[in-house]
N, C-alpha and C positions, 0 to 999 in steps of 0.2 A: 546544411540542407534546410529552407525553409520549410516547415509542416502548416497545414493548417491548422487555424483557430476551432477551440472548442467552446460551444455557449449552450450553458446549462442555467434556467432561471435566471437568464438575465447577465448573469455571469461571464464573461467571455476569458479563453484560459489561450493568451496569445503566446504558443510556445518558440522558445528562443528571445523574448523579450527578457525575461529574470526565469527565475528559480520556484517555480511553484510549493506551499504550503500543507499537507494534509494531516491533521490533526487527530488524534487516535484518541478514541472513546471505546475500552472495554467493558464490556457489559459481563463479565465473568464473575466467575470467585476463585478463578486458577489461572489466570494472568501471570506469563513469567515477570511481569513489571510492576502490574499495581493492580493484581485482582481482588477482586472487591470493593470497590471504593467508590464505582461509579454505578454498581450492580443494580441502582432504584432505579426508575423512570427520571425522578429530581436531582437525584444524583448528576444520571447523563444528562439531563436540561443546565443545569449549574456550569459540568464539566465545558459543555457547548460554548455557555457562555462565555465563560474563561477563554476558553480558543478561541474563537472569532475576535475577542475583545481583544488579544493576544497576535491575530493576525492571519490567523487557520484560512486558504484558500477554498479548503476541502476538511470537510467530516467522516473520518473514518469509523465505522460502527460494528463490533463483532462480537459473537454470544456465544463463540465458539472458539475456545483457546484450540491456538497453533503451536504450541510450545513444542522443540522437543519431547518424544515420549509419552504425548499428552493420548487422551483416551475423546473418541467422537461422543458428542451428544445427540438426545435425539433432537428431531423435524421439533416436535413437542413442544423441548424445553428452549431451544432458540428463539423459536417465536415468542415465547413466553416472556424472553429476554430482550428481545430488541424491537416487537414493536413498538409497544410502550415507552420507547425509549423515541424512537422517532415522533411517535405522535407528538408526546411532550417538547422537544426541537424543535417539529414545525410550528408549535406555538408560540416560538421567539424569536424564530430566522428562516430565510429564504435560502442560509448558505447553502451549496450544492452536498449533497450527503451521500458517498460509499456504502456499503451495505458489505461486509467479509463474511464470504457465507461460499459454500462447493455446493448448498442446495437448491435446485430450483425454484420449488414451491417457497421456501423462506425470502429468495432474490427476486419470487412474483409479489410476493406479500409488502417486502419493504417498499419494492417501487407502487405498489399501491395506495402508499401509507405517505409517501411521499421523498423517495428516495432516490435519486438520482444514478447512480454507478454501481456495477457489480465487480465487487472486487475480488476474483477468484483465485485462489492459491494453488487448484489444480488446475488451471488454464482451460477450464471448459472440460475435461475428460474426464471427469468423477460422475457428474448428472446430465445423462447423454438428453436432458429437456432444458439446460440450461442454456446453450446458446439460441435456441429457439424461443425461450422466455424474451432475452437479450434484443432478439433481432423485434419480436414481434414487441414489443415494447419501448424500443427507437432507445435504448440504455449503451451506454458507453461502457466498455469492459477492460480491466485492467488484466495481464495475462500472467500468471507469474510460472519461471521456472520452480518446478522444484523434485527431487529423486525423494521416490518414494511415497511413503505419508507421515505425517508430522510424530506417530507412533515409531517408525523405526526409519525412519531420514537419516537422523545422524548416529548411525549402525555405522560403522566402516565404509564414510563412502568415496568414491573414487573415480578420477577423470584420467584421460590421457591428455585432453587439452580440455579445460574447464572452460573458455573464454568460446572457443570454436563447439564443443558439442551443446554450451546453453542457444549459443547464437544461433545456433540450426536448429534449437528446439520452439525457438519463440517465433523463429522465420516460420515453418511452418505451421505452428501454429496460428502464426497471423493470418498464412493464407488461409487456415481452413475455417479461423471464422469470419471472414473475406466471404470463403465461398456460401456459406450458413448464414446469411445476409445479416452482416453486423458490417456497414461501413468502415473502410478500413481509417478516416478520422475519425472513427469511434473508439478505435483499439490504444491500448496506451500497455507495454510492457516494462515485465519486472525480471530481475536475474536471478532473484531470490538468494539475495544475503543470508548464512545461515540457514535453509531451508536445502539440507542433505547436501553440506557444504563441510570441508573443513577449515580449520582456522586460515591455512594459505591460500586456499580455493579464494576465499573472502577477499583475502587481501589485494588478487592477482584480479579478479573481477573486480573493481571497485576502482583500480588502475587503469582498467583495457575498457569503462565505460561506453567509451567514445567510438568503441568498435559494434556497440548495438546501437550506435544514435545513427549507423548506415541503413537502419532496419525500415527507417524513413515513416516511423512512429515514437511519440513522446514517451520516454524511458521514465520511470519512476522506480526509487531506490529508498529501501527500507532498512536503518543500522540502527535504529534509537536503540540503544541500552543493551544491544545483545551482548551474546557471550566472548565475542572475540576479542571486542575492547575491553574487559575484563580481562584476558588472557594478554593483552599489552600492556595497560596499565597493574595488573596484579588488582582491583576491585572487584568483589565478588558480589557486593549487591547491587543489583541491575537500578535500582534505582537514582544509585550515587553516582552511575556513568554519564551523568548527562553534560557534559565538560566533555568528556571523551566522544560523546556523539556528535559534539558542534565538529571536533576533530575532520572525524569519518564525512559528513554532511559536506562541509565545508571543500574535501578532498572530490567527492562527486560529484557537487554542482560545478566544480573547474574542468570535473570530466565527461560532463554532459549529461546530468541530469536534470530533466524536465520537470521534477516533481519531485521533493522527499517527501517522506512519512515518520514523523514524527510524535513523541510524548507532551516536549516542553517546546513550545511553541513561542512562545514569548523571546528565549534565547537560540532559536534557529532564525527568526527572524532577523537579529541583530547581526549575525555573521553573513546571514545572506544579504543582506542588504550592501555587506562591505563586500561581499567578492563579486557579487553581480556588478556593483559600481566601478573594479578595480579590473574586473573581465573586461567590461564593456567600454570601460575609460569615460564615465560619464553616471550622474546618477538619476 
């Protein structure tokens, strides 16, 4: 299914050509990957750099860990964390920049600041002013499944068909922010790997991609370093999975996805370059 083109700054994101890039910059101190590290303003400007120089299509920006079991911050302390963080970015780059945030006021503030995408892990249903933000500020919205809230997700949770009741969860919700005037080339969905998922949920959705690319919007898939490739490989620090992530990565863009989200940047680029050439027979 051909989709349309998305162009953000200049930027044009021609999906079904390759494999799109988005590059993650936590702004936390409770990152299940590398919290802290990038927590300054200078930090995240560094971190940027590294990405883009690296190959980052997309800057992903969050001030708000998703972990499992993790605890909400406030409006407050987000802001505190991630403007700053963008200001200093737009100082070095026009790349297109995410904003990971279920707040409205925090996803008006980044795109004022100059941020391009709202990347919402409760699909728009947590800040019932967030698709309205979205619409009335012409922003492209990333929609992600996910059961529960990142506090108790992965409680026991349980599908009868994981592939079929995500895929009717992101259908409708595409329609309904369709209908809350967010163009539906604006909408880009996620199955939410890991997000009130269990280890085989994971595996069985990451195989049946191709069954959300009917959704006839650009699919974006998020495995950098979770917990499950550690549960294959036996590694337990999320850091050291990132060999196992080219793994996972590599296995989705064969299955149709439009867009990953990744840590290391540098070496997603290298496997996607070989399977996007070996997909498409040509480079």
């Amino acid at each position: 299914m051909s989709l349309p083109g998305l162009a953000i700054k200049g930027h044009t994101f021609h999906w079904g050509s390759r494999t799109y890039i988005m590059g993650v910059i936590n702004v936390t101190p409770d990152s299940f990957s590398d919290g802290g590290k990038f927590s300054s303003p200078e930090g995240a400007k560094q971190q940027a750099a590294s990405l883009i120089a690296a190959g980052a299509d997309i800057l992903d920006i969050g001030g708000e860990s998703a972990r499992p079991f993790s605890e909400p911050v406030t409006l407050e302390e987000e802001l505190r964390r991630v403007i700053p963080a963008i200001r200093e970015i737009r100082k070095i780059s026009d790349c297109p920049i995410s904003v990971d945030t279920v707040k409205a006021e925090m996803a008006e503030a980044a795109l004022s600041e100059g941020a391009d995408i709202i990347n919402d892990i409760s699909a728009l249903r947590f800040d019932p002013r967030m698709a309205d933000v979205a619409s009335a500020l012409e922003a492209p919205v990333i929609l992600m499944h996910m059961k529960g809230t990142p506090r108790y997700m992965q409680v026991n949770p349980s599908y009868e068909d994981v592939v079929g009741e995500v895929k009717l969860f992101l259908e409708k919700r595409v329609t309904w922010a369709n209908s809350k005037g967010i163009p539906r080339e604006k909408i880009l969905i996620d199955p939410g790997i890991g997000f009130g998922k269990n280890f085989h949920d994971n595996l069985v959705l990451i195989n049946h991609l191709q069954e959300f690319t009917e959704l006839g919007v650009p699919v974006v898939v998020g495995v950098s370093r979770k917990a499950f490739l550690g549960t294959i490989t036996g590694i337990k620090e999320a850091e050291e999975r990132d060999v196992a992530t080219l793994g996972a990565v590599a296995a989705s863009s064969m299955r149709g996805a439009d867009l990953v989200r990744v840590h290391n940047v540098a070496l997603t680029r290298q496997v996607l370059q070989v399977v996007d050439a070996i997909c498409r027979e040509s480079l």
